[in-house]
ZADRENVO-337837 format. One line per field, with one value per residue: x, y, z of N, C-alpha, C in turn; residue number from 0; residue in one letter. Coordinates in Angstrom, 3 decimals. Example, Ala and Ser with C-alpha at 12.3 -4.5 7.8 and 13.67 -1.06 7.14 Angstrom:
ZADRENVO-337837
n_x: c(13.190_12.850)
n_y: c(-5.690_-2.250)
n_z: c(7.800_7.080)
ca_x: c(12.300_13.670)
ca_y: c(-4.500_-1.060)
ca_z: c(7.800_7.140)
c_x: c(13.200_12.900)
c_y: c(-3.300_0.030)
c_z: c(7.800_7.870)
num: c(0_1)
residu: c(A_S)
end
This chain:
ZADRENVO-337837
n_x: c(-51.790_-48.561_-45.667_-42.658_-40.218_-41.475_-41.473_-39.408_-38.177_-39.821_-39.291_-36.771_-36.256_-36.066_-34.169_-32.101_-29.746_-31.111_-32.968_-32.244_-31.398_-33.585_-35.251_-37.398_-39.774_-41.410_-44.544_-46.093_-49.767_-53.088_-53.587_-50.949_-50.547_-53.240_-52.503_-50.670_-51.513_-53.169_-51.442_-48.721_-47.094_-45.581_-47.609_-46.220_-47.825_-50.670_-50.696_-53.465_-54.904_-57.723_-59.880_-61.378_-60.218_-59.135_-61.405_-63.168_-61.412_-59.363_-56.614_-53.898_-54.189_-54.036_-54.942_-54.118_-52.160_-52.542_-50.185_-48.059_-48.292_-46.849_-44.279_-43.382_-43.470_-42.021_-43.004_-43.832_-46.430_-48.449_-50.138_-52.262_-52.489_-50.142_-48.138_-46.086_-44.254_-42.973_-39.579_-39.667_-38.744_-37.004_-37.774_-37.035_-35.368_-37.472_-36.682_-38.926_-40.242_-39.513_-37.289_-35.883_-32.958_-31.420_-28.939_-27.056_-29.042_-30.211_-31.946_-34.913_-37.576_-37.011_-36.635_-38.875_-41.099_-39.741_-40.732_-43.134_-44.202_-42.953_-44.847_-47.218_-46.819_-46.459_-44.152_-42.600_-39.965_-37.254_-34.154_-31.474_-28.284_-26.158_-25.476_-28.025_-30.395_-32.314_-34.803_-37.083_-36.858_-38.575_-39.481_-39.228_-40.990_-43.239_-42.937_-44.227_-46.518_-47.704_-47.499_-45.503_-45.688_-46.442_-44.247_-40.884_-38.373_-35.100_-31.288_-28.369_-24.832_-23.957_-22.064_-21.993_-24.508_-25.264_-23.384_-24.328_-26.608_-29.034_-30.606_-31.312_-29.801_-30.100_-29.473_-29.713_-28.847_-27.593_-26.814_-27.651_-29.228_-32.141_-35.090_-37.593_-37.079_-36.199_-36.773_-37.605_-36.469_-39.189_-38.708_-35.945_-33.705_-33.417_-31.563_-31.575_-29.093_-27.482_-28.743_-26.659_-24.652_-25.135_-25.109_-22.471_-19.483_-18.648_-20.905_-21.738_-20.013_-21.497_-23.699_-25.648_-26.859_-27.414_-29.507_-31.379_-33.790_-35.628_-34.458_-36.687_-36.174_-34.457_-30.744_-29.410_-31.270_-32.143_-31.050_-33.759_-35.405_-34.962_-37.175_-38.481_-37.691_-37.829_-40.172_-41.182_-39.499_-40.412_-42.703_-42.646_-41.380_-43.670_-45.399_-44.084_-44.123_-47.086_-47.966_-46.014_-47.509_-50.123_-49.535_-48.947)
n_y: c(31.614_30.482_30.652_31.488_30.408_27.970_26.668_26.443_24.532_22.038_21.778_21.416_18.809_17.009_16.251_13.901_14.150_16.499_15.615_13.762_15.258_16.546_15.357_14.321_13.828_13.989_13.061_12.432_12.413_11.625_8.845_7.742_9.592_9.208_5.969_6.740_7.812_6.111_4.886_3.877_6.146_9.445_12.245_15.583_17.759_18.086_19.786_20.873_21.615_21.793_21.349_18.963_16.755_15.191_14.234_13.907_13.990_14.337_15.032_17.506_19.735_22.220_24.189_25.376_27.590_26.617_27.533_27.658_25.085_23.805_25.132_23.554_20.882_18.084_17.199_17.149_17.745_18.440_16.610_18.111_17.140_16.866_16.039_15.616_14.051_12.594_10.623_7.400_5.571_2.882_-0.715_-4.214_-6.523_-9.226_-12.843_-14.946_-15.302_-14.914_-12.662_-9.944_-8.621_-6.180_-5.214_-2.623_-1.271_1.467_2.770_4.631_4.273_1.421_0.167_1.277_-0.257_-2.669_-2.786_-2.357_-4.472_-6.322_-5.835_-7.139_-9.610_-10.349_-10.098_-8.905_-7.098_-5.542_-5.447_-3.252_-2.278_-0.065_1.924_1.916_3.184_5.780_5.284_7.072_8.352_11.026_9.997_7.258_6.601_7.676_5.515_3.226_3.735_3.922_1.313_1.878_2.132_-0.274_-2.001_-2.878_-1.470_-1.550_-0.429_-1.781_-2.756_-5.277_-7.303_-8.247_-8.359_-10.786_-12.179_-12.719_-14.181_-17.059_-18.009_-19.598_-18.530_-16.911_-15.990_-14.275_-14.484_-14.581_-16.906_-18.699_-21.583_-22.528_-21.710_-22.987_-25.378_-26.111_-26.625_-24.288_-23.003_-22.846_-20.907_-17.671_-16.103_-13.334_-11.907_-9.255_-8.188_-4.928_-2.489_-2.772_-4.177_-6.293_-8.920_-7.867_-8.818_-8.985_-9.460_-11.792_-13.798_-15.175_-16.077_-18.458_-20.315_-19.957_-18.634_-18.475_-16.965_-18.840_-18.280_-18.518_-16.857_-15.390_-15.445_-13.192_-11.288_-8.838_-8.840_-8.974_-6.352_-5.467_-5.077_-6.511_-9.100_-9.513_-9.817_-12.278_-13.770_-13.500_-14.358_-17.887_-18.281_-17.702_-19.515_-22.065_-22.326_-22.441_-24.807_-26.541_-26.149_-27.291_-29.663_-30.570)
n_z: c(-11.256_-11.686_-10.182_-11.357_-10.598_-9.702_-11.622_-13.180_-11.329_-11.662_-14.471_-14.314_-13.330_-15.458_-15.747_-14.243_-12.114_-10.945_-10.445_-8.709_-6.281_-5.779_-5.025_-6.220_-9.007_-12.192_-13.692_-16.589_-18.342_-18.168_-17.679_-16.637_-14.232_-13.161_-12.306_-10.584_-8.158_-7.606_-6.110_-3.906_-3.980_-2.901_-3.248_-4.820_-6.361_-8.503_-11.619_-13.984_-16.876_-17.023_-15.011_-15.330_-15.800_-14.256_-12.638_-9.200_-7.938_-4.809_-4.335_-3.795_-6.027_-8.780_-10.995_-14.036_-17.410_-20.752_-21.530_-19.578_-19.115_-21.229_-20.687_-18.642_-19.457_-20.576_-23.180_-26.618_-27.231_-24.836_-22.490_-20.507_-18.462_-15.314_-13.170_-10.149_-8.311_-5.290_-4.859_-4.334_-1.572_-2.386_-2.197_-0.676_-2.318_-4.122_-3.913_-3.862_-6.664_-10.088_-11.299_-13.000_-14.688_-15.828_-18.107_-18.387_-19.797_-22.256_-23.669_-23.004_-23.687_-24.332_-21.274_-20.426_-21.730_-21.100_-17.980_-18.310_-19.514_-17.155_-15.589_-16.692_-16.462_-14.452_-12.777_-10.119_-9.507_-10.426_-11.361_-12.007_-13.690_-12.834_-15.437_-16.480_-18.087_-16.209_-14.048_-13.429_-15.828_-17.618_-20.688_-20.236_-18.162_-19.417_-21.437_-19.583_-18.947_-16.377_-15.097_-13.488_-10.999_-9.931_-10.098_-8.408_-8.892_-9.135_-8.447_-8.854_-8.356_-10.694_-11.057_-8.203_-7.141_-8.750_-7.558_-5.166_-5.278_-4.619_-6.335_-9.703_-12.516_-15.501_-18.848_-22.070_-24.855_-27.950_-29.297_-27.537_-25.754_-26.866_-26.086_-26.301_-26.220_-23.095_-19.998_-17.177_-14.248_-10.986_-10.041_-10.546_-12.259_-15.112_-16.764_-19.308_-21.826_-23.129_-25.550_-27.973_-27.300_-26.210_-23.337_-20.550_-20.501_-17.879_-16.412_-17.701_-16.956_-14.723_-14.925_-15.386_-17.184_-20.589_-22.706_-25.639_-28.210_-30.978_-34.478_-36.914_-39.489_-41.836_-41.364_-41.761_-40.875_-38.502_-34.879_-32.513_-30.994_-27.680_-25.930_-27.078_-27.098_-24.684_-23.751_-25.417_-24.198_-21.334_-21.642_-22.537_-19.993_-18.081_-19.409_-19.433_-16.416_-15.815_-17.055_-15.256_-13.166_-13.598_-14.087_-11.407)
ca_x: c(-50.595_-47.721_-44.363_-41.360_-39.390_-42.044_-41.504_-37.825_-38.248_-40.454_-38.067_-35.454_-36.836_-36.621_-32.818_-31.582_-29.214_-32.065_-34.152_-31.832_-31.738_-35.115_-36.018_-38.727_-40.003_-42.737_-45.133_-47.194_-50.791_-54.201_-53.121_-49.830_-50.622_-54.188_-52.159_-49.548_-52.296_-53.536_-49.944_-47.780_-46.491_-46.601_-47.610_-46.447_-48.468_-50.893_-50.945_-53.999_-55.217_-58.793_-60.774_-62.994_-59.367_-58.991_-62.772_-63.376_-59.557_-58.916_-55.720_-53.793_-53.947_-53.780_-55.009_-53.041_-52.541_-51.869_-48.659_-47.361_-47.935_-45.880_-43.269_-43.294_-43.661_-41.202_-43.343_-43.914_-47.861_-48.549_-52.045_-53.136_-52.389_-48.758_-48.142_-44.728_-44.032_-41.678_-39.115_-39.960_-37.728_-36.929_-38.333_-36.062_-35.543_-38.077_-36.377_-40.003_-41.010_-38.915_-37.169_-35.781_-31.909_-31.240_-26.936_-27.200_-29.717_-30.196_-32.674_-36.133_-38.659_-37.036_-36.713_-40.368_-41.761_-39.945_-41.558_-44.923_-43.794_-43.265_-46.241_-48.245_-46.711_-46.263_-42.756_-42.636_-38.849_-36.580_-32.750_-30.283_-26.812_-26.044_-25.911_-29.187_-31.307_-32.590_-36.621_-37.651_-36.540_-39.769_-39.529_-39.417_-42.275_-44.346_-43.757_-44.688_-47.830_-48.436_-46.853_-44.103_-46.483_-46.528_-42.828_-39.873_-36.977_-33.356_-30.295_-27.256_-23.545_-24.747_-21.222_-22.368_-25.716_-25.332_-22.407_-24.491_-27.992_-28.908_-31.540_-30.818_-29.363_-30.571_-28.797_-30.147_-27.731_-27.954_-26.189_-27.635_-29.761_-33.506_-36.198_-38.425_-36.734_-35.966_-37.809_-36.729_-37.157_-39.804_-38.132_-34.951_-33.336_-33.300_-30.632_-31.145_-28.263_-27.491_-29.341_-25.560_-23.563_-25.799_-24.572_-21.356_-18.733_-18.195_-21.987_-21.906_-19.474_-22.348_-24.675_-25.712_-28.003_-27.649_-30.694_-32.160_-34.960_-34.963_-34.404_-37.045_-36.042_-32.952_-29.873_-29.000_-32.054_-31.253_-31.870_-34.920_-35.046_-34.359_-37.954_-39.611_-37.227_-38.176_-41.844_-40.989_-38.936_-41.432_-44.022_-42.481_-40.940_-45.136_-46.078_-43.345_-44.969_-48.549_-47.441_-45.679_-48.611_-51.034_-49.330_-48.679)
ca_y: c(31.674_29.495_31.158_30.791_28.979_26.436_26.204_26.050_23.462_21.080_21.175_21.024_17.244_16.133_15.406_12.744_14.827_17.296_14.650_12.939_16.593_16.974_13.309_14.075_13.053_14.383_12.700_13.260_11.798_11.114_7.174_7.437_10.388_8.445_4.756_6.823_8.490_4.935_3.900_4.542_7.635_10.261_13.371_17.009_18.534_18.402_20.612_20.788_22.853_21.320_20.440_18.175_16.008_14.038_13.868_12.933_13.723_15.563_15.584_19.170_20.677_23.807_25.321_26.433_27.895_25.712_27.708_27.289_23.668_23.606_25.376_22.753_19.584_17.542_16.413_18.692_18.137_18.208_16.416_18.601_16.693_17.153_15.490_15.479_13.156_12.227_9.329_6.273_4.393_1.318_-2.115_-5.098_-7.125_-10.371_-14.086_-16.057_-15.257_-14.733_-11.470_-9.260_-8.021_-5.342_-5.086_-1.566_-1.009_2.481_3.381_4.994_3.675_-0.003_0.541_1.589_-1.098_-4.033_-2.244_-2.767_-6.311_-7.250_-6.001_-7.733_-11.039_-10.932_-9.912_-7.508_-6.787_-5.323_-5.240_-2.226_-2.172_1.472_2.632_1.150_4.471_6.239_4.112_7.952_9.491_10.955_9.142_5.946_6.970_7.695_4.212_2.541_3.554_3.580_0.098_2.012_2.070_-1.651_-2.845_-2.474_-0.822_-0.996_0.124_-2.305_-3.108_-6.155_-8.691_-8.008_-8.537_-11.864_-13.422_-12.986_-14.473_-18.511_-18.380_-19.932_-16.933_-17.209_-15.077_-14.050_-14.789_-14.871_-18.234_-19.661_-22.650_-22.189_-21.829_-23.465_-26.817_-25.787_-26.209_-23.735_-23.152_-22.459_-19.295_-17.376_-14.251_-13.740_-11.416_-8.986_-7.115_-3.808_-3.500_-2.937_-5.125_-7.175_-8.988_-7.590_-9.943_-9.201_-10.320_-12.947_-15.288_-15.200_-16.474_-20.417_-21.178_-19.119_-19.015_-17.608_-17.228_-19.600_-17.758_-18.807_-15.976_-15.023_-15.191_-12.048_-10.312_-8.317_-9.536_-8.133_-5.494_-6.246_-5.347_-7.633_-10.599_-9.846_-10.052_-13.600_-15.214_-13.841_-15.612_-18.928_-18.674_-18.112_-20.787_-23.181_-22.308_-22.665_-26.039_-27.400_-26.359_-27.809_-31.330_-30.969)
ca_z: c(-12.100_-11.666_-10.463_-12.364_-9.350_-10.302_-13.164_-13.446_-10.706_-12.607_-15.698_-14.049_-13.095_-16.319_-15.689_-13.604_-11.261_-10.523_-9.746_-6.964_-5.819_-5.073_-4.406_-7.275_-10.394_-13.242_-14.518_-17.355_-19.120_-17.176_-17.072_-15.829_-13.022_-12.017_-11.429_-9.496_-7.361_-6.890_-5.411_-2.666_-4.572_-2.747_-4.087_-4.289_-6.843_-9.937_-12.631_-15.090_-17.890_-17.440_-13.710_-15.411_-16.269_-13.208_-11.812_-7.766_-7.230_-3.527_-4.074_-3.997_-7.749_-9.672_-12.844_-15.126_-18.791_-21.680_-22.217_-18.990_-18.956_-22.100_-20.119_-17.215_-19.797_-21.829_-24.658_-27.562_-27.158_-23.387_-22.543_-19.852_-17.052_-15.330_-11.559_-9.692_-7.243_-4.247_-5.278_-3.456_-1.744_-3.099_-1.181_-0.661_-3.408_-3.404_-4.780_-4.692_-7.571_-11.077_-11.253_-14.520_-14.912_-16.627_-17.705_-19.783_-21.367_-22.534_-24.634_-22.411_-24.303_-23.823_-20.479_-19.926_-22.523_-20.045_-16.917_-18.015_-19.531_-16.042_-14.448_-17.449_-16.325_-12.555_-12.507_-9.258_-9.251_-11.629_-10.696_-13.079_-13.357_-12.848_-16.283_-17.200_-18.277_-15.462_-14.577_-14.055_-16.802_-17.881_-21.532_-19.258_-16.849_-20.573_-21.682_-18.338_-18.665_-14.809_-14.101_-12.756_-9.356_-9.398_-10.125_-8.204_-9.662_-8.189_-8.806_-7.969_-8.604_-10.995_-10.565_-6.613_-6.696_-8.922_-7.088_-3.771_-5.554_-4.969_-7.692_-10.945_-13.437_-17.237_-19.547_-23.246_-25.607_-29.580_-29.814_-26.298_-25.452_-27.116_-24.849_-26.488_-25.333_-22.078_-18.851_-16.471_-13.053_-10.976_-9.917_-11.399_-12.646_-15.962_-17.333_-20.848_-22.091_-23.701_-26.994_-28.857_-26.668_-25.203_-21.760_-20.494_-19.693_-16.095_-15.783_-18.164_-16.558_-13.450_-15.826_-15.290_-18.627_-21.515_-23.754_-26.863_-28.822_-32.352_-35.422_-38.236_-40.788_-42.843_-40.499_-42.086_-39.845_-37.230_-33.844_-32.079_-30.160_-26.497_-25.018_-27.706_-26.503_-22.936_-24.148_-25.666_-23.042_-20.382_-22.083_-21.926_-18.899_-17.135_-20.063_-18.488_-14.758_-15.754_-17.365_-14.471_-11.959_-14.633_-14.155_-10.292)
c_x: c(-49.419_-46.637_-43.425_-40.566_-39.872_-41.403_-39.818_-37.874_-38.380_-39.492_-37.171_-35.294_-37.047_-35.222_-32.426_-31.206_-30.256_-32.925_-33.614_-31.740_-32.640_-35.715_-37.433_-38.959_-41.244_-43.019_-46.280_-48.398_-51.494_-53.915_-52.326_-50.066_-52.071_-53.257_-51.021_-50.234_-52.755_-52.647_-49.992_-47.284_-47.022_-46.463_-47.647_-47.117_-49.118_-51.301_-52.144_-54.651_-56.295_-59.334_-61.351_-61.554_-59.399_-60.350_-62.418_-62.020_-59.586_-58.126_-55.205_-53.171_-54.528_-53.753_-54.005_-53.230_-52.323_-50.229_-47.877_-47.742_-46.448_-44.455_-42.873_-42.949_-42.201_-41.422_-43.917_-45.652_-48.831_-50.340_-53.076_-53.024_-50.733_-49.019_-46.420_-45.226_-43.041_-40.902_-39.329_-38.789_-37.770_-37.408_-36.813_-36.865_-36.239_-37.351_-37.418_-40.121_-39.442_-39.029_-35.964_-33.953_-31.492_-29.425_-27.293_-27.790_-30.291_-31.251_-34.011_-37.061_-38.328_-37.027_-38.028_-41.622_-41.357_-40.596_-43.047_-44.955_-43.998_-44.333_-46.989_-48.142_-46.356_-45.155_-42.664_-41.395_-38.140_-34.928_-31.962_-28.856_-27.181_-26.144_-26.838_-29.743_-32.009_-34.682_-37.493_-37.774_-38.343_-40.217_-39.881_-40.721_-43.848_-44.396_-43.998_-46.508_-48.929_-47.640_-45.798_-44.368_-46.722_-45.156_-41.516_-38.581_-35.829_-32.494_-28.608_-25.883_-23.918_-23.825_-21.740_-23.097_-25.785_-24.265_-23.662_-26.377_-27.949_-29.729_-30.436_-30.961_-29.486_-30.203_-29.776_-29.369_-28.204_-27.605_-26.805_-28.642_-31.173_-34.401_-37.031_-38.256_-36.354_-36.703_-37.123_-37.205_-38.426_-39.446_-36.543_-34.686_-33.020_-32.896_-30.856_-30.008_-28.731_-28.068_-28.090_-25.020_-23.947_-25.092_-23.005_-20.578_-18.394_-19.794_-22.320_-20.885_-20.076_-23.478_-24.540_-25.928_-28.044_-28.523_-30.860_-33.540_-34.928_-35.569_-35.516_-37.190_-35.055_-32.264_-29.487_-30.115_-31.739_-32.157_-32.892_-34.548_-35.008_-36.145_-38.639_-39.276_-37.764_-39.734_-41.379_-40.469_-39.700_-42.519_-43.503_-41.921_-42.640_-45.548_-45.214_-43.820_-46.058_-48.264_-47.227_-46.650_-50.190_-50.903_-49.508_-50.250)
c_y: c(31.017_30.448_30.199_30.316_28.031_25.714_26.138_24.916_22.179_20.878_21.025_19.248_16.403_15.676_14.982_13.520_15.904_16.718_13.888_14.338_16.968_15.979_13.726_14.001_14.111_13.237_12.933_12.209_11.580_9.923_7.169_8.614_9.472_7.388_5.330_7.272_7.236_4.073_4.342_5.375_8.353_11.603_14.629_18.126_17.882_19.411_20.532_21.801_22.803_20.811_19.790_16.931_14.947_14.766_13.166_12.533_14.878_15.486_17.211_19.321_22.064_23.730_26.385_26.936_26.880_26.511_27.568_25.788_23.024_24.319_24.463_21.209_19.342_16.752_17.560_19.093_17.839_18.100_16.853_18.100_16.614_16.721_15.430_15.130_12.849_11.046_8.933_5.704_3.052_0.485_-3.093_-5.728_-9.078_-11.499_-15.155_-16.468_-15.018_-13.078_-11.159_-8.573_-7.097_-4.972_-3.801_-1.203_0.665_3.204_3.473_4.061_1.901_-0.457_0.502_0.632_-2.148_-3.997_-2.805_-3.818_-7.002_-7.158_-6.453_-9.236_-11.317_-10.532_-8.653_-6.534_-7.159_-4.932_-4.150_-2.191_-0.273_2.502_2.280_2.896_4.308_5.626_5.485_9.440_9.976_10.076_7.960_5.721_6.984_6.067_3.185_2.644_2.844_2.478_0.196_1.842_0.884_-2.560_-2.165_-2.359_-0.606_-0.862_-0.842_-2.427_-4.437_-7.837_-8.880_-8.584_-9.879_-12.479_-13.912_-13.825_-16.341_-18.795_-18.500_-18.690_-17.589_-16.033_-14.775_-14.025_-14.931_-16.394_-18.993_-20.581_-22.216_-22.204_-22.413_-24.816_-26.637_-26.120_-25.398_-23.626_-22.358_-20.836_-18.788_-15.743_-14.682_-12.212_-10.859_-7.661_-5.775_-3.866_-3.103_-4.322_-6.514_-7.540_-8.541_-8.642_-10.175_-9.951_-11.591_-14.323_-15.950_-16.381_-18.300_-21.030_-19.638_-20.067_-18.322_-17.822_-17.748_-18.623_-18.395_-18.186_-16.058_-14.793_-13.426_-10.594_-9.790_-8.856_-8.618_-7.099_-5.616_-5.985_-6.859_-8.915_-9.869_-10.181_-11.641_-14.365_-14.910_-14.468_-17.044_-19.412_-18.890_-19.194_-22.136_-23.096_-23.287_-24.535_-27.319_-27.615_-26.978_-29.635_-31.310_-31.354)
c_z: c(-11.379_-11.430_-11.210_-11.646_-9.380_-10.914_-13.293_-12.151_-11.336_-13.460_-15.413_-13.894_-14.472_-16.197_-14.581_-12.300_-10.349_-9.311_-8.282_-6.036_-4.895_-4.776_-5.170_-8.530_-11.072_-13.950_-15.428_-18.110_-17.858_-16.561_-16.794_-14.275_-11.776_-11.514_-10.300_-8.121_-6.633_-6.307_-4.591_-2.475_-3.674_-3.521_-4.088_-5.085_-8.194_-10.365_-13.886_-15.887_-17.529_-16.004_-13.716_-15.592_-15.201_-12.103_-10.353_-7.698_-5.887_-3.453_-4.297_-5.579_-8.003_-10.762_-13.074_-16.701_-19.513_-21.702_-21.258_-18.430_-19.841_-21.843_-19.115_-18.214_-20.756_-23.211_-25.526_-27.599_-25.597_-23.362_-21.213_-18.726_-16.637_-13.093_-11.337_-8.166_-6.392_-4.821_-4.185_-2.883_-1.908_-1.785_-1.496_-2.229_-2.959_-4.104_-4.628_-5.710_-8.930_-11.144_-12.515_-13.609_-15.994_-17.167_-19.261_-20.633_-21.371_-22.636_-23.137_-22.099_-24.486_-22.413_-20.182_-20.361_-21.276_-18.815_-17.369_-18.715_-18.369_-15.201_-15.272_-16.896_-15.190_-12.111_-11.309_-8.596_-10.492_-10.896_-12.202_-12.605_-13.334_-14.116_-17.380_-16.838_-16.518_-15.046_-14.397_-14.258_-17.648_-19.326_-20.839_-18.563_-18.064_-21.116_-20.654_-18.565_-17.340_-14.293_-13.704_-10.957_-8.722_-9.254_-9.413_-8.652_-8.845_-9.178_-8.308_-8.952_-9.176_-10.680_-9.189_-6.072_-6.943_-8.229_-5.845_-3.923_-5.366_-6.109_-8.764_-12.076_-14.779_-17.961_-21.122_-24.402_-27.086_-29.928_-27.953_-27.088_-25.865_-26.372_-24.806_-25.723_-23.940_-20.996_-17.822_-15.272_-12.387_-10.387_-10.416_-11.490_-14.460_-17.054_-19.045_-20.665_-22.961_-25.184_-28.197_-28.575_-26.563_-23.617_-21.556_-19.676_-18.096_-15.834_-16.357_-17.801_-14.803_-13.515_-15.712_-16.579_-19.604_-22.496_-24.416_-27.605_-30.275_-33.253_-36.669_-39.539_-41.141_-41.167_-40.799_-41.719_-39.123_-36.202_-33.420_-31.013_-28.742_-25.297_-25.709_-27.452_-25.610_-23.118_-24.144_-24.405_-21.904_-20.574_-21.737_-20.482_-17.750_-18.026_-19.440_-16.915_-14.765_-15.993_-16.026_-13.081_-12.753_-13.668_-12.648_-9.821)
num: c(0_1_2_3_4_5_6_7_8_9_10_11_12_13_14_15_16_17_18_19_20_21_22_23_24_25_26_27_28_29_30_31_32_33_34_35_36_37_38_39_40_41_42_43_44_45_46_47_48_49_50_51_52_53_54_55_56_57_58_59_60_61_62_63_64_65_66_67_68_69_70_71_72_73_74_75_76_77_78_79_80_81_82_83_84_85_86_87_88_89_90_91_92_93_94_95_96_97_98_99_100_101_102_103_104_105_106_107_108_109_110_111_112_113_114_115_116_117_118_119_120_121_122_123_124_125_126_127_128_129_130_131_132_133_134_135_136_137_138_139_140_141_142_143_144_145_146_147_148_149_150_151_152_153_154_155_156_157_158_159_160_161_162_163_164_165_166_167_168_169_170_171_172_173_174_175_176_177_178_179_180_181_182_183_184_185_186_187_188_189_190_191_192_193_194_195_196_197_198_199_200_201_202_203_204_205_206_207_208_209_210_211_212_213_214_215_216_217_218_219_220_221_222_223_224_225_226_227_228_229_230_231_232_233_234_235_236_237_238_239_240_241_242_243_244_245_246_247)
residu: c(X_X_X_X_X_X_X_X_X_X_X_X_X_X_X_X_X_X_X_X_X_X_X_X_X_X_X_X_X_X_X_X_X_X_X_X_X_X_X_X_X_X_X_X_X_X_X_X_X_X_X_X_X_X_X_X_X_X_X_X_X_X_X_X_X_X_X_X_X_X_X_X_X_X_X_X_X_X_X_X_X_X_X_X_X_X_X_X_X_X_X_X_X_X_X_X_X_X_X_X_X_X_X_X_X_X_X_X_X_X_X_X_X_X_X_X_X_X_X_X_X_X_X_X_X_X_X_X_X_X_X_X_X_X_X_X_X_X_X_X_X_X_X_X_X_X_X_X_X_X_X_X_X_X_X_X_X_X_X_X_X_X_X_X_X_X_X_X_X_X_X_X_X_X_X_X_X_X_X_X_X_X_X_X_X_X_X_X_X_X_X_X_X_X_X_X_X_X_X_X_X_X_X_X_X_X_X_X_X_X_X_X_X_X_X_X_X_X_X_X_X_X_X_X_X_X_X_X_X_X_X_X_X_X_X_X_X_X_X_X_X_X_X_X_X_X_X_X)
end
């Protein structure tokens, strides 16, 4: 049985402040607790309803009830598996390779959708302005679906970070430069805004190449939602790579 200092522990970790607190995190589902098991994470406990859930695991876990999982969890149908983890500390930030800016963006579940965007397409560094949603907020950590164990997530002052960057800065703009015509470089930063605002002016006069994605519907559409551009322009930006190491 689970004390209740646990357990007010654990939930307490579903908010932000808690969490820098205790330098720990919850995570919840079989696929997001196995890829964290298979990281660097380390780990201070799982919780499962079920011993058959995570098979040929020696890490340290504990059975529990269903009802006090559903006291420990933040989703209304908790799937039996429940892990809390140490926060990591962050790695340096790498400029080889093409790396993701984040200026405000809010919402969880966009948040957690561009996370496993960039580990679909190589991207191994993610830069946040400060009041870019929390990377884990457990909503966030649910739509990662694990590739929170592969991408690095910071936290910076974003005028700061871009004055002091030599890579070429690409913005996302409704009225920018189309991508389609574009060739861009072989490495970069590449800047989405808030999904009201979009880029905020202190970071947008940082910004080298503003681009967008071309409209072929009614102007009177609304723009897309800000992971589904990052989907798109990370596509052409590895289809402009592959391209240029095609020809070389």
């Amino acid at each position: 049985m689970v004390v209740k200092s646990q357990i007010k522990l654990i939930k307490s970790l579903q908010q932000k402040k808690y969490r820098t607190e205790h330098r720990m995190f919850v995570a919840e589902g079989i696929k997001t607790v196995r890829e964290l098991l298979r990281s660097n994470f380390e780990l201070y406990k799982i919780y499962l309803t079920d011993s058959n859930l995570l098979q040929n695991q020696t890490h340290q876990w504990e059975l529990i009830s269903e009802s006090e999982l559903k006291l420990m969890s933040s989703l209304k149908n908790p799937n039996g598996v429940l892990g809390v983890f140490y926060l990591p500390e962050a790695m340096p930030v790498d400029f080889t390779d093409w790396l993701v800016v984040l200026d405000g963006i809010n919402d969880p579940g966009n948040l957690g959708t561009i996370i496993r965007l960039c580990d679909w397409f190589g991207i191994h560094h993610i830069v946040c302005s400060p009041n870019t949603v929390d990377c884990f907020n457990p909503k966030v950590l649910q739509a990662t679906m694990g590739s929170i164990s592969r991408v690095n997530v910071v936290y910076r002052d974003l005028p700061d970070f871009l004055s002091n960057v030599q890579a070429p800065i690409y913005g996302a703009f409704m009225h920018g430069d189309t991508i389609c015509n574009k060739q861009v470089s072989q490495t970069g930063i590449l800047v989405m805004g808030n999904e009201a605002k979009g880029i905020s002016k202190e970071v947008e006069v940082l910004v080298d190449e503003k681009i967008s994605i071309p409209q072929f519907g009614k102007e009177t559409t609304e723009s897309l939602n800000v992971a589904t551009a990052t989907a798109i322009l990370l596509h052409e930006i590895r289809r402009d790579r592959m391209a240029n190491l095609t020809r070389t």
